[in-house]
C-alpha positions as YAML, in Angstrom:
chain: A
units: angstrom
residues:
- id: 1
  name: UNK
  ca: [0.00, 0.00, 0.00]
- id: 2
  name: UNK
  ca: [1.70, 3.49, -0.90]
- id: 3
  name: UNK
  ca: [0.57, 6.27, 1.14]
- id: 4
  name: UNK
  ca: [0.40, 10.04, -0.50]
- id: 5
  name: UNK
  ca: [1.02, 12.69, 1.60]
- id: 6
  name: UNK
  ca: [-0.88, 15.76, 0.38]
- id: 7
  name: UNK
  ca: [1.08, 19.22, 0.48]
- id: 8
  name: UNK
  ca: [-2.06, 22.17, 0.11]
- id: 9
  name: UNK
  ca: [0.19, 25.18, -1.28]
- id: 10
  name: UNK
  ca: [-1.22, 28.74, -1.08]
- id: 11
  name: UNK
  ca: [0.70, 31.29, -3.60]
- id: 12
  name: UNK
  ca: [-0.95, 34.60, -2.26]
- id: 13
  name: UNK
  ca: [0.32, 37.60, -4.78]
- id: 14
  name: UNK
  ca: [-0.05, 41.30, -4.23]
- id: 15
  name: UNK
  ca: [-2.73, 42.93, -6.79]
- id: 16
  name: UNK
  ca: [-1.90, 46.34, -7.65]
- id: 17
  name: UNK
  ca: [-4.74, 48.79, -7.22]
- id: 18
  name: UNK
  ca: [-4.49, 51.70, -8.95]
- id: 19
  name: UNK
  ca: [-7.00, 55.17, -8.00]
- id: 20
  name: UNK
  ca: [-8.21, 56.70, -10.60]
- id: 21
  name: UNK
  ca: [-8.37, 60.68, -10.72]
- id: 22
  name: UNK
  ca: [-11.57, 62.44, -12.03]
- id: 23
  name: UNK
  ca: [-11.71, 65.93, -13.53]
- id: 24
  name: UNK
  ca: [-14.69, 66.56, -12.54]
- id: 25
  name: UNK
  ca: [-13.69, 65.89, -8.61]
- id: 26
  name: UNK
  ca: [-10.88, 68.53, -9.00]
- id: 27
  name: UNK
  ca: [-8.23, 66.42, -9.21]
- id: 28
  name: UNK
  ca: [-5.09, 66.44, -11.58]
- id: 29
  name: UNK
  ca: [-6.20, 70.33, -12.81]
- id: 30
  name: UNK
  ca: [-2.84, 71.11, -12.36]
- id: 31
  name: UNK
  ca: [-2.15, 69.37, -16.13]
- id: 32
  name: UNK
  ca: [-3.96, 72.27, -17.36]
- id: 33
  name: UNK
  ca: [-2.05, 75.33, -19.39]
- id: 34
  name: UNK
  ca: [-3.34, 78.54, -18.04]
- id: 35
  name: UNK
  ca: [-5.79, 79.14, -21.16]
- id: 36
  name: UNK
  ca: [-7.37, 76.08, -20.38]
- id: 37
  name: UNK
  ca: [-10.45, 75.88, -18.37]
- id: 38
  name: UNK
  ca: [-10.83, 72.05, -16.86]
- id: 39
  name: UNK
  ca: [-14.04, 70.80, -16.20]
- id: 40
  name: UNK
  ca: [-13.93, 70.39, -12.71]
- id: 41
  name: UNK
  ca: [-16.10, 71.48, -9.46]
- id: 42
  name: UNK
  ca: [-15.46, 75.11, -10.20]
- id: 43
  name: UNK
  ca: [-18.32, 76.86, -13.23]
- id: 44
  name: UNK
  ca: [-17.21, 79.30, -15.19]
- id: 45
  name: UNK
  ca: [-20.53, 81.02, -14.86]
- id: 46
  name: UNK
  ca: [-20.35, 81.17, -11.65]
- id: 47
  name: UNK
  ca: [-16.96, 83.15, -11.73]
- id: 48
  name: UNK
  ca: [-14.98, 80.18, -10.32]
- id: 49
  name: UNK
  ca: [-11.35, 79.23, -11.58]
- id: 50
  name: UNK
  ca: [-11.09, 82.28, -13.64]
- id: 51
  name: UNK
  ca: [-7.76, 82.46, -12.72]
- id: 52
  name: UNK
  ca: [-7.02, 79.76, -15.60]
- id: 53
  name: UNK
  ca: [-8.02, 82.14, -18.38]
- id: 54
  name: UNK
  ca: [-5.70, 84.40, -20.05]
- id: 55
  name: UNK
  ca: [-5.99, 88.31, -20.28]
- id: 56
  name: UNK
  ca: [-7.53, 88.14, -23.75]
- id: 57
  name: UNK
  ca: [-10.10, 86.14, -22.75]
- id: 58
  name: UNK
  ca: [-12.99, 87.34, -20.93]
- id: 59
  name: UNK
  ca: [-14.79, 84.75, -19.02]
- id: 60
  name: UNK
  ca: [-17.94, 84.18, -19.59]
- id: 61
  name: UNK
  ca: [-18.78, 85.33, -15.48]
- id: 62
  name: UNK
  ca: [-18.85, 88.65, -16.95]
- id: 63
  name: UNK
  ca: [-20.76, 90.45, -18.79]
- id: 64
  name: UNK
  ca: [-19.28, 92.67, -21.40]
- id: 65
  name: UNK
  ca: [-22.32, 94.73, -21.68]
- id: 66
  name: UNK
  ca: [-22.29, 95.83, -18.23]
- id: 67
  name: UNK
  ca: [-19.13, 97.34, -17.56]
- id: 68
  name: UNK
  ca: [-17.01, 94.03, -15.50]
- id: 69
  name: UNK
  ca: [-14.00, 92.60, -17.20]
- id: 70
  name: UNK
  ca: [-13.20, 95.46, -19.28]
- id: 71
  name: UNK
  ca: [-9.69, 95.80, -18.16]
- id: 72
  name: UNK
  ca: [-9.19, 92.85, -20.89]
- id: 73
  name: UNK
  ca: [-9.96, 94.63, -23.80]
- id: 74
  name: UNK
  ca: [-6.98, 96.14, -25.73]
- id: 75
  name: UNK
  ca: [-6.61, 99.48, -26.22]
- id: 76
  name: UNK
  ca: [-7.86, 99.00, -29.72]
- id: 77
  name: UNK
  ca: [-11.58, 97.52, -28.95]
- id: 78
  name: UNK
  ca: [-13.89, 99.24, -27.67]
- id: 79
  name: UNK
  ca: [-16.18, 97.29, -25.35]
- id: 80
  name: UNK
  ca: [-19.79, 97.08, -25.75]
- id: 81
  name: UNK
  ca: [-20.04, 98.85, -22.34]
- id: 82
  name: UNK
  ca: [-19.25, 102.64, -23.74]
- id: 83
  name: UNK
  ca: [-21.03, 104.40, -26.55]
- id: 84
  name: UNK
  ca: [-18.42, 105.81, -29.14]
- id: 85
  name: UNK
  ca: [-20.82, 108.50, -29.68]
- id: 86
  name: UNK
  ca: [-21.65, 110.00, -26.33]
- id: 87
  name: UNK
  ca: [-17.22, 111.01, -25.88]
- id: 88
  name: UNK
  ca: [-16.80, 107.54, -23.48]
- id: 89
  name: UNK
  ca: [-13.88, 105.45, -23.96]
- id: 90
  name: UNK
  ca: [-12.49, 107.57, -26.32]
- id: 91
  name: UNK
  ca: [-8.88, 107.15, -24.95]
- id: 92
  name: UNK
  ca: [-9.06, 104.12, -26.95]
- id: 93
  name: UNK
  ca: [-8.54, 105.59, -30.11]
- id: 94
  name: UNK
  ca: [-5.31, 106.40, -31.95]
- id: 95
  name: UNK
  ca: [-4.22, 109.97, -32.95]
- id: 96
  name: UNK
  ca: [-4.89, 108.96, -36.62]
- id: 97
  name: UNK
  ca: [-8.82, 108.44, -36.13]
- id: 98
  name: UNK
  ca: [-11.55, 111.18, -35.25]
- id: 99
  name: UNK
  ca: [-13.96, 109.13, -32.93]
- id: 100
  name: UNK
  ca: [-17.97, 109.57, -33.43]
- id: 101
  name: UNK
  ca: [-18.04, 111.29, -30.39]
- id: 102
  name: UNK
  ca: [-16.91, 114.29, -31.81]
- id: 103
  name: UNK
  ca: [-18.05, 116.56, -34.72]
- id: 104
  name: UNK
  ca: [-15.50, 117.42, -36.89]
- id: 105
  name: UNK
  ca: [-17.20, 120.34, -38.55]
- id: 106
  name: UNK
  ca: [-17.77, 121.74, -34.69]
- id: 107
  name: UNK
  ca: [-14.46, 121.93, -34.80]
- id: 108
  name: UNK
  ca: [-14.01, 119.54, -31.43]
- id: 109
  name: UNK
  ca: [-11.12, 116.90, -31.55]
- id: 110
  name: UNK
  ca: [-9.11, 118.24, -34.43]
- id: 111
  name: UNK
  ca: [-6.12, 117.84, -32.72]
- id: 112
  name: UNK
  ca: [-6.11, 114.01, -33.71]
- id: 113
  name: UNK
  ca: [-5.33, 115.03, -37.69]
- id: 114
  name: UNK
  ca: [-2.44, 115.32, -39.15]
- id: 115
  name: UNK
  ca: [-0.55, 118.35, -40.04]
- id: 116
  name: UNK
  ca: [-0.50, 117.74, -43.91]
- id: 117
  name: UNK
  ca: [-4.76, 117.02, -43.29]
- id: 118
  name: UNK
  ca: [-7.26, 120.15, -42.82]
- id: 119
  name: UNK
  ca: [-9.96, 119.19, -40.73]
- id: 120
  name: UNK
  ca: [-13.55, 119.97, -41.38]
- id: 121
  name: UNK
  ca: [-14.14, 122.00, -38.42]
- id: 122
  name: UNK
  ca: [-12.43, 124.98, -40.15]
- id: 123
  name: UNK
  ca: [-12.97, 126.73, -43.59]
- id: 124
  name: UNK
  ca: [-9.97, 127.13, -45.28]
- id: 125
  name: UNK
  ca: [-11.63, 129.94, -47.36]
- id: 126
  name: UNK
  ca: [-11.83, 132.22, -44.43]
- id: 127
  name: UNK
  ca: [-8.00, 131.90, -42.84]
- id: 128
  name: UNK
  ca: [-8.30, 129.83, -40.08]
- id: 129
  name: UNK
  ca: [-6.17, 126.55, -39.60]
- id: 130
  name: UNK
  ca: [-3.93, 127.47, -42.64]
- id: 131
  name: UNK
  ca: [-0.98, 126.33, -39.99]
- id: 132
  name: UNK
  ca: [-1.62, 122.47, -41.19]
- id: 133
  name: UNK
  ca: [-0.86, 123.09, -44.94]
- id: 134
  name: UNK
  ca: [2.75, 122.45, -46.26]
- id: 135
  name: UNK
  ca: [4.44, 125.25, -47.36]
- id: 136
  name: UNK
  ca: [4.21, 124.01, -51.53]
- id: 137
  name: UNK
  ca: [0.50, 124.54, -50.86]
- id: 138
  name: UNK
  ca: [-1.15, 127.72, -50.86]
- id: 139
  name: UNK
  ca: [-4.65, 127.56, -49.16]
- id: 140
  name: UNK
  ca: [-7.98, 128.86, -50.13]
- id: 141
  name: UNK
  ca: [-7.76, 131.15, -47.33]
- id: 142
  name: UNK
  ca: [-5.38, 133.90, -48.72]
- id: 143
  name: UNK
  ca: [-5.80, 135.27, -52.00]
- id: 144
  name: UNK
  ca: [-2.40, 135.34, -54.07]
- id: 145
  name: UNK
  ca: [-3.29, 138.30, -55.93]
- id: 146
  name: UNK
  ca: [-3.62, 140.00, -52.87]
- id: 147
  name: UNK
  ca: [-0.07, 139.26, -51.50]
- id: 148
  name: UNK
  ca: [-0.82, 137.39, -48.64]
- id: 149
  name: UNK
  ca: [0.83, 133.75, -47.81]
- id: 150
  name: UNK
  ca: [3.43, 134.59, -50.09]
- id: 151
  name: UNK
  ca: [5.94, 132.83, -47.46]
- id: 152
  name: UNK
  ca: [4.23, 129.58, -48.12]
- id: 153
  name: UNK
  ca: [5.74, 129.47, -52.19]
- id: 154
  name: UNK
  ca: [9.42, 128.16, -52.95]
- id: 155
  name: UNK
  ca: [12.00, 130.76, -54.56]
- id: 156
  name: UNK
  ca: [11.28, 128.90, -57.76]
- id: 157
  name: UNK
  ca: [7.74, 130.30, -58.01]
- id: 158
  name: UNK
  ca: [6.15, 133.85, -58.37]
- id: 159
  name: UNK
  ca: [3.01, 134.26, -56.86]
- id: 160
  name: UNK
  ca: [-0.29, 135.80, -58.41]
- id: 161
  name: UNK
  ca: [0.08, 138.34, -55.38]
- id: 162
  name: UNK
  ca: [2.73, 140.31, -57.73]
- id: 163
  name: UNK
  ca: [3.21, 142.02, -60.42]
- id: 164
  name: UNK
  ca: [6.35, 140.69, -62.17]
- id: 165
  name: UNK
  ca: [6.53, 143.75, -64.48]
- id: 166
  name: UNK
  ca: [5.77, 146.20, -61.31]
- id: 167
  name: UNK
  ca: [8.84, 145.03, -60.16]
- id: 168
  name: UNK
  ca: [8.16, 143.67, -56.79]
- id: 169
  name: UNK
  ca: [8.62, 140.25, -55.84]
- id: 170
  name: UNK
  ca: [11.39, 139.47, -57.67]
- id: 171
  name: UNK
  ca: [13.85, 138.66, -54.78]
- id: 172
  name: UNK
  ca: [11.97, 135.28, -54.99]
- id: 173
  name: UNK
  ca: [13.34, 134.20, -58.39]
- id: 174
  name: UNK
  ca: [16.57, 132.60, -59.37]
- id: 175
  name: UNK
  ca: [20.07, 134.42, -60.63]
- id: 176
  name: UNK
  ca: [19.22, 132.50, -64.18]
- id: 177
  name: UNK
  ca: [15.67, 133.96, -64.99]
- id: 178
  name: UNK
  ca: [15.25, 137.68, -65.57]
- id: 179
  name: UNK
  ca: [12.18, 138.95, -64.27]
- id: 180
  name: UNK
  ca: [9.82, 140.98, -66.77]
- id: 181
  name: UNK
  ca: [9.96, 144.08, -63.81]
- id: 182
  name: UNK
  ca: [12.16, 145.43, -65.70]
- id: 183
  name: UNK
  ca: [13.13, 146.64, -69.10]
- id: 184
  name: UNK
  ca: [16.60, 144.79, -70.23]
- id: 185
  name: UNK
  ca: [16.36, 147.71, -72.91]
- id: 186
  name: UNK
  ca: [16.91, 150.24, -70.05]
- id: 187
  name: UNK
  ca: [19.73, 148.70, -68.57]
- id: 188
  name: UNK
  ca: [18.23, 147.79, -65.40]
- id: 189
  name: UNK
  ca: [18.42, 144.16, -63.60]
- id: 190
  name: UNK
  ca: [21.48, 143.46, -65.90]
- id: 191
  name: UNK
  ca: [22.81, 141.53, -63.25]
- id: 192
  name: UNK
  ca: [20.83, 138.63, -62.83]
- id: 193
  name: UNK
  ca: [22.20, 137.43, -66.17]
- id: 194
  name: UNK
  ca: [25.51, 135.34, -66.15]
- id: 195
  name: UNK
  ca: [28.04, 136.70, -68.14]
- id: 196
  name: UNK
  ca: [27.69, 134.08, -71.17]
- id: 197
  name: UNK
  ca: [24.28, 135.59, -72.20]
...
């Protein structure tokens, strides 16, 4: 008779449990860039974990409309909270453009136009604002025949404002052209020829 002795073995190994994280517990938000917003405990509505949006971005906690949040805006938007044509927020603007808060033909806010640009607030007709012209323009404001804003022309040009055969004026042209102020037959203004002619 052969006896078997029976040996009961019990291999116990460990089992690895692993814990699973949930976004919408709160958990692992930090894998989030800052222009991100997880969806987690915190609602955007609500005004919760705004601190994850950037400075472009307004969240939607805040209403545009009403004024909150506005400090995002670039100086180049205007937020819906001002009204361009009642003078608010016009800080926004750049020299170059006349806001709708302003007339222009009032003559308010023409210090945003450029110097070669006459604004409409002034008639150029009657004199005023002539400053903003170059000086190869002459304005409607003066009247050439009369002899005013003769500074404004180059040496190379005689204005209307003159008589050329009076005689006046003619310290504004060149040594090479001989005014017709005087009579070459006379003998007079000789010396703005050169001594080849």
């Amino acid at each position: 008779m052969t006896a078997q002795l029976k040996h009961e073995v019990t291999v116990t190994s460990p089992r690895r449990v692993e814990r699973v994280e949930s976004l919408h517990d709160g958990s692992s938000v930090e894998a989030f860039t800052s222009s991100l917003g997880p969806v987690m405990a915190g609602d955007a509505l609500m005004g919760d974990a705004v601190e994850m949006f950037t400075s472009s971005l307004a969240p939607m906690a805040t209403s545009a409309r009403d004024g909150d949040a506005v400090e995002m805006f670039t100086s180049s938007l205007a937020p819906m909270t001002t009204s361009a044509r009642d003078g608010d927020a016009v800080e926004m603007f750049t020299s170059s453009l006349a806001p709708m808060a302003t007339e222009a033909r009032d003559g308010d806010a023409v210090e945003m136009f450029t110097s070669s640009l006459a604004p409409m607030a002034t008639e150029a007709r009657d004199g005023d604002a002539v400053e903003m012209f170059t000086s190869s323009l002459a304005p409607m404001a003066t009247e050439a025949r009369d002899g005013d804003a003769v500074e404004m022309f180059t040496s190379s040009l005689a204005p209307m404002a003159t008589e050329a055969r009076d005689g006046d004026a003619v310290e504004m042209f060149t040594s090479s052209l001989a005014p017709s102020a005087s009579k070459t037959r006379d003998g007079d203004a000789v010396a703005l020829f050169t001594s080849s002619l």
